[in-house]
N, C-alpha and C positions, 0 to 999 in steps of 0.2 A: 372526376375520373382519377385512378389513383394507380402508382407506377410502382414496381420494387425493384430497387435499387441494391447489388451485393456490394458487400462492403464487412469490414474487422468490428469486433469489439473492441473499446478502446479500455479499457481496466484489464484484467492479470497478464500475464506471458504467454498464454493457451495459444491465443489468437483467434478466436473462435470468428466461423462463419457467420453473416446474416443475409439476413434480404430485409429490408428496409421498404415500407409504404408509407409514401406520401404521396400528394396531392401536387404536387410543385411549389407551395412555398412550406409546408407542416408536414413535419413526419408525425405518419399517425398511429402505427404500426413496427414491431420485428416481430422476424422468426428467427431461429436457428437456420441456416442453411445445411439440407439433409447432404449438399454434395459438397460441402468441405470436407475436406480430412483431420481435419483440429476437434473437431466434435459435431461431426454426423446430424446436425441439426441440432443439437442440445444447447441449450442454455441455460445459465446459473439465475439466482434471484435477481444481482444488480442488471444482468445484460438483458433479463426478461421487459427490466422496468425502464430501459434507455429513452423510448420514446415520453415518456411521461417526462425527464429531466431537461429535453428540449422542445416542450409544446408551450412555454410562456418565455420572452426573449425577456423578461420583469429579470434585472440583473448582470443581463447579458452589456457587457461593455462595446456601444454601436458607433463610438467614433474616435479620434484621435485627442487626447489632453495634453493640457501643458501647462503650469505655475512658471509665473517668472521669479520666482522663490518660495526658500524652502518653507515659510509660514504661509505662504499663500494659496487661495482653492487652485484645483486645476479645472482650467475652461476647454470646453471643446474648441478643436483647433483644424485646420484641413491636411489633408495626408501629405500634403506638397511642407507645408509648413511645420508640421512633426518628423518629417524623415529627415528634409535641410538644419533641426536645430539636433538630432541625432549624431547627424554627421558631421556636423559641424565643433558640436561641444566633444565628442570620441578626438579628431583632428587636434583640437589645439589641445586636449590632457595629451596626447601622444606627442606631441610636438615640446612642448613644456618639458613632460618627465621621462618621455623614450616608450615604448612597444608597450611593456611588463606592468605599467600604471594603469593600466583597463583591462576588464576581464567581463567573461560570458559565462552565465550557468545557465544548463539549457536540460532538456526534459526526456526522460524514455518514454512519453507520451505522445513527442513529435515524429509524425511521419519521417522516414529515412531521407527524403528527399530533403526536407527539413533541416534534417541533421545536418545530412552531407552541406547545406551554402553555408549553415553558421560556421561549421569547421573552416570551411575554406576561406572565408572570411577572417574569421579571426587567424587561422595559422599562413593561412597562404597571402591575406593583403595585408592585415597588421601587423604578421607577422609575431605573433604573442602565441604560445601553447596555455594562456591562463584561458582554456573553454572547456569547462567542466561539465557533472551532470549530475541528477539525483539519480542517477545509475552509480554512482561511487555510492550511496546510502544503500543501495538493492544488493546490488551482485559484481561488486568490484576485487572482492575475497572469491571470489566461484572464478572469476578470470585469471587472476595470479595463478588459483592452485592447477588448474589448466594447464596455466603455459605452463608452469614450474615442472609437473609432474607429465602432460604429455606432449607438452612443445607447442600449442595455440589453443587459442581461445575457443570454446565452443563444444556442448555437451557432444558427448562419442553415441548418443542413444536416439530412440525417436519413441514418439508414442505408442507405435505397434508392441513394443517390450511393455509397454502395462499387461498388458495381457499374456505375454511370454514369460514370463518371471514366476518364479514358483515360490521365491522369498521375497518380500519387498521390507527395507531399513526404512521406515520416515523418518529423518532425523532435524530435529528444531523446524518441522514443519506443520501447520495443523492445516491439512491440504484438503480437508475435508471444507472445510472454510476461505481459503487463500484459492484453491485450484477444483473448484466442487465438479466444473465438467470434465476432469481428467481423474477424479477421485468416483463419479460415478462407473469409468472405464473399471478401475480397481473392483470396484464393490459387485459389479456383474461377475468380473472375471473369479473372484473369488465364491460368489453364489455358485458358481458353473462349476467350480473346485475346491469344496471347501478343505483340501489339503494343502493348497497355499497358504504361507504361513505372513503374519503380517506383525513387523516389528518396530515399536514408535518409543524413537528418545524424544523426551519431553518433558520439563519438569514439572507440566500441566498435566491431568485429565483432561483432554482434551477430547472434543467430537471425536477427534479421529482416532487420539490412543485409546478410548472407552473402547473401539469397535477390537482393539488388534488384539491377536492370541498371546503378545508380551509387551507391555508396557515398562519402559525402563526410565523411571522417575526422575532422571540423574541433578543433582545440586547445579545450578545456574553454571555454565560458565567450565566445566567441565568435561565435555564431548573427547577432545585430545586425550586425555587420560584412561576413557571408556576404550576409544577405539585403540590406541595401545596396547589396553589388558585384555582386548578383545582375539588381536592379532598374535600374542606372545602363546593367547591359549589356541590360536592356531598352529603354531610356529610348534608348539610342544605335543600336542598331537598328531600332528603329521599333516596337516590335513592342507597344508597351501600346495604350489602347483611350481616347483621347485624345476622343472623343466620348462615352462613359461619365462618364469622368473630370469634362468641363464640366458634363455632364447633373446628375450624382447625388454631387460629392462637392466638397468644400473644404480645401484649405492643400497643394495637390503644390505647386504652384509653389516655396512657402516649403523644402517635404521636396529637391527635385529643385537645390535651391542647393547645400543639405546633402551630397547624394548627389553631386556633382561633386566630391568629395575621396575618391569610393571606387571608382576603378578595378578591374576586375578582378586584375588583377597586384598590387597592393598589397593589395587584400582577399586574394588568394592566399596573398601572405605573412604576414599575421595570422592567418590560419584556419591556416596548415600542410597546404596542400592545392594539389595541381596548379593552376594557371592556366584549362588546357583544362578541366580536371572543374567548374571554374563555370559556364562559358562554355556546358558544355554544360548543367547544371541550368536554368540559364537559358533557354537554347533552349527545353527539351524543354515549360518550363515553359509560355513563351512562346507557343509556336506547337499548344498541346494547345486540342482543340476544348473540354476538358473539364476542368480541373486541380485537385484536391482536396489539399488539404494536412491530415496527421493530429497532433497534437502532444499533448504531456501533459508530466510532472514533468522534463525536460531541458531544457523552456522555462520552466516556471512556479517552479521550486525554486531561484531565482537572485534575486541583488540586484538585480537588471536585467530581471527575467522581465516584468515590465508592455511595454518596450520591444522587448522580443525578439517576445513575440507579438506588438504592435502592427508592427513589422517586416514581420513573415512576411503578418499583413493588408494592408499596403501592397502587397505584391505583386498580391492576389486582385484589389484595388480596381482598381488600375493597370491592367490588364490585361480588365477586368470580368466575372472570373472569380470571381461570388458571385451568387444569387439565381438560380440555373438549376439542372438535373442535373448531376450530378458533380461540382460545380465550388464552391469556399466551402471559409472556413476553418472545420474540424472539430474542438474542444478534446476529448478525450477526459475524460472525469471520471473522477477515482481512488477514487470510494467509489459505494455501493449509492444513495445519496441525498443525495450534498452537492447536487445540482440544486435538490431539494427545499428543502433549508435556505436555499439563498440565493430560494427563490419567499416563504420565510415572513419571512425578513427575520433570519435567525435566526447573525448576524456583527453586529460592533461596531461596525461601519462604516456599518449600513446598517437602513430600517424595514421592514415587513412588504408582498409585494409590489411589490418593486426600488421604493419608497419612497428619500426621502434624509434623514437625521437631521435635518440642517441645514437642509433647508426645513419653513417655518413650515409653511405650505399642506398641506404632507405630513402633519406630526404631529399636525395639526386633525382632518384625514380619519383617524387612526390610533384618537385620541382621543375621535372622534365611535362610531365604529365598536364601540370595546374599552368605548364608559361606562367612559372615566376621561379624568383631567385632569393636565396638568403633565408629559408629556412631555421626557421629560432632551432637552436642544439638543447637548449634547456627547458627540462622537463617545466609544462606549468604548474602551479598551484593547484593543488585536488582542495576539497567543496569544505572540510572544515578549515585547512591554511586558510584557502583563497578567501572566507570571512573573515579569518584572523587579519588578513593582509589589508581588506577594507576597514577595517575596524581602528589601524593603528599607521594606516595612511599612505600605506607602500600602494594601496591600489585606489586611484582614483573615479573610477568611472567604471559599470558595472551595468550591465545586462542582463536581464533574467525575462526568460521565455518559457510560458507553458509549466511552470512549477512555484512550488509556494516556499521556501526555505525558512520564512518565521516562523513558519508551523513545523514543518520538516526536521531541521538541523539542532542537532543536540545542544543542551544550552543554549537555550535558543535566543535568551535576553543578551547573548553578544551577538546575535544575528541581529537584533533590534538594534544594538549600539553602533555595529559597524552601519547599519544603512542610512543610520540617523546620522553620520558622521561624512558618511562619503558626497564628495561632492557633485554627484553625477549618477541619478539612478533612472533605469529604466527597466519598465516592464511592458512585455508584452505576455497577454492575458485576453481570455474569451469571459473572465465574469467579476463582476466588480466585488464581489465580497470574499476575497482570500483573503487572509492577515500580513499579505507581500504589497497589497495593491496601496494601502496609504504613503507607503514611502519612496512612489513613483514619482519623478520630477517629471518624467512622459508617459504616459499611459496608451499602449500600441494595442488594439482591438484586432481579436486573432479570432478566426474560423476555428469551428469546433468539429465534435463529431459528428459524421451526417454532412457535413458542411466542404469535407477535406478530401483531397484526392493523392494518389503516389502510391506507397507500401510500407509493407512491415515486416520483419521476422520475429516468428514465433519461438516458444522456446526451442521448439525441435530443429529448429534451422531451417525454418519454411519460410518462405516469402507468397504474400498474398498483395494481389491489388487491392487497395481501397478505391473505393470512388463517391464520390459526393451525390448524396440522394437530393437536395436543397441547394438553394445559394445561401452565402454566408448573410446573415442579418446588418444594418445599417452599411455601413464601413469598412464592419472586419474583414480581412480578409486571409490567406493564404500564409505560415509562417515564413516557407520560403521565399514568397514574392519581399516580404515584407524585411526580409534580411537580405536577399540581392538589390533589392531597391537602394536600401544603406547605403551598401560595398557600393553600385554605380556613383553614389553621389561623395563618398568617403574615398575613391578612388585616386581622382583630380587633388586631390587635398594631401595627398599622401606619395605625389605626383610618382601615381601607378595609375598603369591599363583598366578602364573599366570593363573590359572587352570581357573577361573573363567571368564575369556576372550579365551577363545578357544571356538569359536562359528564355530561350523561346518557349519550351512548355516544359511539365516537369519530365515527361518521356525524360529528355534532353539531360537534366538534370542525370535519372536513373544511369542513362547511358555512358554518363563520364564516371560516374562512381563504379561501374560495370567494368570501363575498362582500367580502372585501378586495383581490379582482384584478378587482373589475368596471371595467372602461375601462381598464384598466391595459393594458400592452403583453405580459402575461403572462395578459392574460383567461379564466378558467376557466370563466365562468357556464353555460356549453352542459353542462358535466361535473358529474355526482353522481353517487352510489354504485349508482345505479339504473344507469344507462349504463353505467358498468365493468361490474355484473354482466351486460349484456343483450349487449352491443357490443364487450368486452373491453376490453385499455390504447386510450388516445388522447393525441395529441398534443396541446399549447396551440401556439398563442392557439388557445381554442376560446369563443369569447364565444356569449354565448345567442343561439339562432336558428341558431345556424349549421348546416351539412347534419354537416361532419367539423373535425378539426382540421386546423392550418398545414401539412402536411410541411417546406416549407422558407420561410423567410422573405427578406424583400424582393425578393421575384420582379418587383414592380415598380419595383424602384426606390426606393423611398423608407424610408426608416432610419427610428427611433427618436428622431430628433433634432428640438430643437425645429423648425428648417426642414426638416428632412426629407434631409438632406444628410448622407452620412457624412465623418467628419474623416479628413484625414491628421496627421499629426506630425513636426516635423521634431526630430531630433535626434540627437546623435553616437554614434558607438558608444564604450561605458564598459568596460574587462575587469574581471575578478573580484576582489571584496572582497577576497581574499587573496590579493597576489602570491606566486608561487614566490619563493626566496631562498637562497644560500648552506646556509642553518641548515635550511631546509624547500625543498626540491628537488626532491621530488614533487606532483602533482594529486592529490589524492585525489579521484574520483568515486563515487558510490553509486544501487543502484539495484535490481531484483527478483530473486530468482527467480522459477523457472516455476512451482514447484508451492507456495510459502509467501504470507503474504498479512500483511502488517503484520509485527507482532508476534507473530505466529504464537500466541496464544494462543487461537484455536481450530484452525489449520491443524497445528499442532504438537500437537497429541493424536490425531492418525493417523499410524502409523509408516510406512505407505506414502508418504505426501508427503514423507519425507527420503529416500527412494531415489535421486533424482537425484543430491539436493545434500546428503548428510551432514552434513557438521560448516561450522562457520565458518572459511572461508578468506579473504587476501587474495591478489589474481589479479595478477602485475607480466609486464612484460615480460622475455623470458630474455635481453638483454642487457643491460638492467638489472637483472638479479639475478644475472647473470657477473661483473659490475663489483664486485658487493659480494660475491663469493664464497657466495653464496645456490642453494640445490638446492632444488627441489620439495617439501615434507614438512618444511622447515625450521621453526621456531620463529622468529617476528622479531615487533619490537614497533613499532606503528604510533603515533606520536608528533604531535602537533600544538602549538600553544602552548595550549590548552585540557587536553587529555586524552593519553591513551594506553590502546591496548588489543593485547594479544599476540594474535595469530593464527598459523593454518599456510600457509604457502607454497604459492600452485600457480603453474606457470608457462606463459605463454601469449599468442600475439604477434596475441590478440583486444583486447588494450589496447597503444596508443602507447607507445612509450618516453618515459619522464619520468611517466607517467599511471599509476596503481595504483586497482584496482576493490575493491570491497568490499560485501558485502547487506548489505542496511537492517535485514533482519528479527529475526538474531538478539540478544535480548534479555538481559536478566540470568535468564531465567527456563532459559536453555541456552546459553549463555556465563557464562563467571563475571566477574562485576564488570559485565557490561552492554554494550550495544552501540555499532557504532560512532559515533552522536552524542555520545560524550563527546568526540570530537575535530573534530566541525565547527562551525560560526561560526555566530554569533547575525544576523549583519546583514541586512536586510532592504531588501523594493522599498520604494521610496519612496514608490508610487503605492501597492500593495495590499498593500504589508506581510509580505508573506510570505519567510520565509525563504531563504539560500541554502545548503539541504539539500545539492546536488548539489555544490559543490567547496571544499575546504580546500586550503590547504600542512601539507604534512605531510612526514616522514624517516619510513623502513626501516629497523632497524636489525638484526643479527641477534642471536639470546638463546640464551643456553646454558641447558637445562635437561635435565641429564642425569638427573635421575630420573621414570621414567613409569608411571603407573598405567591397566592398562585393565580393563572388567567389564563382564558383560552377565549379567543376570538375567531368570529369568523369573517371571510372576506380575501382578496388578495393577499396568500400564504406568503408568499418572495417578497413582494411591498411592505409586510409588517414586517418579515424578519428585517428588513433593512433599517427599515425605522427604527425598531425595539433594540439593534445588537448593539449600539454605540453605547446602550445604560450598560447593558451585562457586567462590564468591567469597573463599574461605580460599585459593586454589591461586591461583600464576599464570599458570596455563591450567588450563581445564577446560570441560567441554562436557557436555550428556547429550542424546540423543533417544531416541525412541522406535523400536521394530523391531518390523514386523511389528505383531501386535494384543497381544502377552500380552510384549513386553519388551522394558528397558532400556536400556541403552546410553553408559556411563561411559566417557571418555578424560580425563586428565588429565596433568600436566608441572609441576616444580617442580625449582628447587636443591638442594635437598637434601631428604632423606628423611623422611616424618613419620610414624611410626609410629602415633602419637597420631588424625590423621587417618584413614589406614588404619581405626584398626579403627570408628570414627565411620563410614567410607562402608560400611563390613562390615554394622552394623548397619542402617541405613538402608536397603539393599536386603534385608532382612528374611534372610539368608543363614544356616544355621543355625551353631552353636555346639554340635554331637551329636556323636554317629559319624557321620552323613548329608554330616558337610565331611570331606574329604581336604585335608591343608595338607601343601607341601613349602614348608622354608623353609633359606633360606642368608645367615646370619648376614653371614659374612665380605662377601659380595658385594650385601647392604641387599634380596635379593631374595624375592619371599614368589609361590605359587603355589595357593590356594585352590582346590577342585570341591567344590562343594553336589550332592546324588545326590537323588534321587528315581524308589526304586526301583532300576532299570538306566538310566534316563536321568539327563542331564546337566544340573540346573535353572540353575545358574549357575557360573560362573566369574572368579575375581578374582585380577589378577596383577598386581605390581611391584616396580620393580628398575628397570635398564638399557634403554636405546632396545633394544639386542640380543635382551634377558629378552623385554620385551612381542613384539617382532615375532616373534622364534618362537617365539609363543605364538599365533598366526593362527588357527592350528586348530585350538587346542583351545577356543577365545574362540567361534570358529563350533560346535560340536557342540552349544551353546546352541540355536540358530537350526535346525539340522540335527534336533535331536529322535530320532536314531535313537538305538538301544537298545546298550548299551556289555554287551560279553556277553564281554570279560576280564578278568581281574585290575584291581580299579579303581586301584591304584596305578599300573599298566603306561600308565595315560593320561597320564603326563605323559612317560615314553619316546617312544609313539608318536604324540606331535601337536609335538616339538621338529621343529625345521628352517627353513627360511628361511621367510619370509614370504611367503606369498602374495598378489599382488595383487590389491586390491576388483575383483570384475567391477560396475561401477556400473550401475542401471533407467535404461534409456532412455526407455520406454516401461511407466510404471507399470499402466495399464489393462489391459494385459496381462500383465506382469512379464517383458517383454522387455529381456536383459541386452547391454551394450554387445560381448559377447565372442560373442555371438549372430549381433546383425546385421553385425559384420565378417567373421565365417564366410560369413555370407550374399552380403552385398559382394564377395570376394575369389572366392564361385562365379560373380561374375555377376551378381549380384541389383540391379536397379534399386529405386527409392522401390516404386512399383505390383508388385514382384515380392516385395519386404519384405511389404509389405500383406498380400498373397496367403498366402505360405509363410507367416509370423512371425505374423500378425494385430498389428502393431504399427501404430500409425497410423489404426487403425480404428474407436476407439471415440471419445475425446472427439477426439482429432486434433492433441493438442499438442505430441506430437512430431514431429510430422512434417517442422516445418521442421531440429531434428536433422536427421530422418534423410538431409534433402538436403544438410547439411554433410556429413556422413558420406559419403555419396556420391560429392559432389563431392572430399572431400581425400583419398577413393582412387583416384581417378580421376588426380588431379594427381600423387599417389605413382606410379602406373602408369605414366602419364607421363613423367616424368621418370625413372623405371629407363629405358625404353624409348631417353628420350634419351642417355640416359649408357654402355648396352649399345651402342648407335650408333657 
């Protein structure tokens, strides 16, 4: 018998409904939930495939660890004896060095309830504000330019303006990708109207700019400058809203002195972008009854990003295109619940309740609230300092919860140095293979999704209940049990109250964090767990008495500000921390796939989510990879003055010349040596701290590596990749995913030959050593050709040698995959699967296992997007291919074309 259980997604900001079926201990099953308001029952590729990422616990971290040094394994240990050596070793580094010598990075993936004990823990019994979050990587630049510009934290819009909007800006956002159930909102609203007008900064072709009526190209690093000569050519034709302006806002004057040095034609040539293509964003912007602008990590992931988004707000003010339908700048949030963490105050920057460190008055009310005293006045350490700080000894002792920072944080090999340096690591974590977990001295086993209960807020300032469809597996348990638990036994030691962490259930928890937004401009008092179960998600400010919550804020007019007035800003446009240079000549930019999500350490244990996107590639343009004598499939190694990491070649003029793309997500955990933040820059906004993820200088260079191994096994997928990841980082290429539910998936590349390795990965895919292997091997030519039999099928295969060796070996690497029954001579399999190589047909369309070799058949009969639909059922279940399929479409269309013209 089988129960559904509603509950959040736990991947983008949306916050999308589910309903969850399990059995009581396996979820076996989601849906979309048709009666949430986040998305109407819709779901994206990854949230379709949740249940598949939690039906094997193979990985799942099921009890508590611990080394009594730092070269030594960690042994499983009992919860009693992992929390007592927590709080014991936290106690005497505080006692030693003082409050400021430990510090917390904690996750916008954790329930609020979550959030709210670690804050309170660390700022209210440690007393330390060093408890940071990978929400300073996300949306730390979206919060500054907020308060700056309308006095607090928190988008003025809600989702129903998707469809109100008659212009929509995406800017540094490919939301077709990042946010696909709030971008299929867009894409109906616009089928419904095709007079909506749809405008995408980006210096990609991206899904989402392919679809828009203006694509504005603009040079990395540049947005500031755009929206300047965007606004100056509003400013010049009339067209902002100069009775608004007087009415409800302060300092154009100062901004509009500024902006008289940024012409359009001069902004044109700093952006790298037509003259007319301003002129007209500006119009369209201009003269829309209704203009919504969408942004996320291509405005916020910069040294600049506080001003870049304060920018693009200047426009909405200007124009007084905010506090109505459609119309408001809309920050996308990049996790389940960073909203959440900055409502509990749960960054280094900032108290509970868009509180401010630094005011007294604040910390009083903090202090009065939490029964304690002594509040730290000094701001903590934000997420790159606070590495710097472990790295060079100021911080002793370090906590991380629910996030991976060796993968995450720019330059990531001083992540590695400070952890290997600091004398006190702990993580708490739901799966043993992040690239954070080996340099855990405790290892704290945390409940995941499905598994967790409390809330969340979505981007639009909605709060949903979560509730746990499962109990958590072995051990793990609860993040905030597992942090009040600390505080109880850290308390005595610290000789403070433990009373303060005795949370009977997390209601209890909600309910204090609740009544720390009363009068606040994030006022929950109206909302408790009673109303979510009765009423479902609700929006804040929802203060007691009220009928519903805000939809959208300052409908009247008046800000967050002490006068009631939103600010402008004047200031110049800055370009990127790291210029290009003779030595580094390229941009490097970074940014999603469709189907992977972070660090792929849950999205990376379904082998259908690598269908689109395989292996880790980097994307250059084909006349800058003509220039270097560079082909598609090549080996080249991407360099910065920080790092280097070898990747394969694809080639594609979706990125600018001079400008090279690369995803964020592949990790050390399938990539070997780790991902590409070993090569980007540590420098940070100056206002919110946040790093600039999105652009380095970097050089291409190309790599010879003429010997290649490839293998695909089948059998427990999670259990090889464990085995098989430790080699990755021996090779100087190497990759694994998953395929399919039951296999592996080895490519590798190196100089020379290593036998030694070879038979190390032989073993590791558990391959046998009987008569069940057939081995062809050629001495003379370093080539070796392995089949594992079971039975008459084909369980695995492993081959290398020569670029030549592996490619024609395509098919017999596929009969893996194929599973059909081998019914001749088993030697005769390596005669008849030689020959050229076949090319991958890549999933376009995973929900259905619609191959790109498919829908061009399709295309080439004729087939429009809605005739794909019909015939193919592509596009029909979560719908995130869809904006594919209309590239597809469209660059058959332009091929047709142009024969047409050229038969002419």
């Amino acid at each position: 018998m089988t129960t559904l259980t509603q509950t959040t997604c736990c991947y983008c900001g949306v916050g999308c409904g589910m309903l969850v079926e399990s059995d009581g201990e396996r979820i076996v099953g989601v849906q979309g939930d048709p009666n949430h308001p986040a998305n109407y029952g819709r779901l994206c590729s990854k949230g379709m495939t949740l249940p598949l990422t939690a039906q094997s616990i193979a990985g799942r971290v099921l009890m508590p660890e611990m080394r009594a040094a730092r070269d030594a394994e960690r042994v499983p240990v009992t919860w009693d004896a992992a929390l007592e050596t927590v709080a014991s070793r936290f106690a005497d580094v505080i006692r030693r060095h003082g409050p400021d010598s430990v510090a917390f990075y904690v996750s916008g993936q954790l329930l609020t309830e979550d959030y709210y004990v670690f804050n309170k823990l660390a700022k209210g019994l440690v007393r330390t504000n060093n408890i940071d979050t990978n929400s300073r990587l996300c949306m730390s630049s979206a919060v500054s330019a907020y308060k700056m510009a309308l006095g607090a934290d928190g988008p003025p819009t809600c989702y129903d303006d998707l469809e109100a909007a008659r212009t929509v800006i995406f800017a540094g956002s490919n939301m077709a990708y990042a946010h696909p159930v709030l971008f299929r909102r867009l894409e109906a609203a616009k089928a419904a109207d095709p007079s909506i007008r749809w405008i995408v900064v980006d210096p990609r072709r991206t899904d989402t700019a392919a679809m828009a009526d203006l694509h504005l190209p603009i040079v990395p690093g540049t947005d500031v400058a755009l929206f300047h000569g965007m606004l100056h050519h509003l400013i010049w034709e009339g067209r902002i809203d100069r009775r608004y302006i007087d009415a409800h806002t302060d300092g154009f004057d100062a901004l509009k002195q500024v902006l008289r040095a940024y012409p359009p034609q001069l902004v044109a040539d700093i952006c790298g972008i037509e003259e007319s293509a301003l002129r007209q964003a500006a119009d369209w912007f201009g003269e829309s009854p209704a203009a919504l602008s969408l942004y996320c990590m291509g405005l916020n992931q910069s040294s600049h990003g506080t001003e870049k988004n304060l920018a693009l707000i200047h426009l909405h003010l200007a124009t007084g295109q905010i506090g109505r339908a459609g119309a408001g700048p809309f920050s996308l949030t990049g996790q389940p619940n960073a909203m959440g963490g900055r409502e509990v105050g749960g960054l280094a920057t900032m108290l509970a309740a868009h509180r401010d460190i630094g005011n007294a008055a604040h910390r009083a009310e903090v202090e009065t609230l939490w029964g304690v005293q002594g509040l730290s006045a000094t701001p903590g350490l934000p997420a790159v300092e606070m590495f710097d700080a472990v790295r060079d000894g100021r911080i002793k002792a370090i906590w991380i919860a629910c996030t991976n920072p060796v993968h995450s944080m720019p330059d990531s090999a001083r992540v590695r140095e400070a952890l290997a340096t600091a004398e006190f690591v702990v993580v708490q974590e739901a799966f043993h293979q992040t690239d954070t977990v080996p340099y855990a001295d405790v290892l704290l086993p945390a409940a995941s999704w499905g598994e967790k209960a409390g809330t969340v807020t979505n981007s639009e300032r909605r709060i949903s209940r979560v509730r746990a469809a499962i109990p958590a597996p072995g051990d793990a348990r609860a993040d905030w049990w597992i942090a009040s638990e600390v505080a109880r036994r850290l308390a005595p030691k610290l000789d403070a109250p433990s009373e303060p962490f005795a949370f009977s259930s997390i209601e209890t928890i909600f309910n204090e964090h609740r009544a720390l937004t009363l009068g606040r401009d994030l006022d929950i008092g109206g909302i408790d767990y009673a109303l979510l179960e009765r009423d479902g998600p609700q929006q804040w400010p929802y203060p007691a008495g009220a009928a519903h919550g805000a939809a959208r804020r300052y409908e009247d007019g008046v800000f967050a500000t002490g006068d009631g007035r939103a600010r402008f800003h004047a200031f110049e446009y800055r370009p990127v921390a790291e210029p290009i240079n003779a030595r580094h000549p390229l941009r490097l930019i970074t940014g999603r796939l469709r189907d992977q999500w972070h660090g792929m350490s849950r999205t990376g244990r379904v082998g259908q989510l690598f269908e689109h996107a395989p292996e880790p590639a980097l994307t250059m343009h084909p006349a800058d990879a003509a220039r270097r004598s560079l082909r598609a499939g090549d080996f080249v190694r991407l360099s910065s003055r920080r790092g280097e990491r070898v990747l394969m070649l694809t080639v594609s003029d979706d990125v600018a010349s001079g400008t090279v793309f690369v995803p964020m997500h592949w990790s050390g955990q399938f990539l070997g040596g780790g991902g590409v933040n070993d090569t980007t820059i540590g420098a940070v906004d100056k206002y919110s701290k946040q790093p600039e993820l999105k652009h380095a200088a970097v050089r291409v260079d190309p790599v010879t590596l003429p010997w290649r191994v490839a293998a695909v096994c089948r059998g427990d997928a999670l259990q090889l990749h464990a085995a098989v990841q430790p080699l990755l980082a021996q090779r100087r290429f190497a990759t694994v995913r998953l395929e399919g539910d039951d296999r592996l998936v080895v490519t590798a590349a190196d100089a020379e030959p290593d036998a030694d390795w070879l038979e190390r990965l032989h073993t590791a895919l558990a391959l046998p050593r009987d008569e069940s292997l057939l081995e062809y091997r050629d001495a003379r030519r370093a080539m070796t050709k392995r089949v594992a039999w079971r039975d008459t099928l084909i369980d695995g295969v492993l081959v290398a040698g020569s670029e030549a060796d592996v490619a024609g070996s395509t098919t017999l690497l596929a009969r893996v995959k194929g599973a059909s029954p081998w019914m001749r001579a088993r030697h005769a399999v390596f005669v008849a699967d030689s020959g050229p190589a076949v090319p991958r047909d890549r999933t376009v369309c995973q929900c259905k296992s619609v191959t790109a070799s498919s829908i061009d058949a399709a295309i080439a009969s004729g087939a429009d997007v809605a005739q794909l639909k019909a015939k193919l059922g592509c596009g029909t279940v979560c719908g995130s291919c869809v904006p594919e399929l209309q590239r597809m479409c469209a660059a058959s269309a332009g091929i047709s074309s142009a024969v047409t013209t050229n038969a002419a």
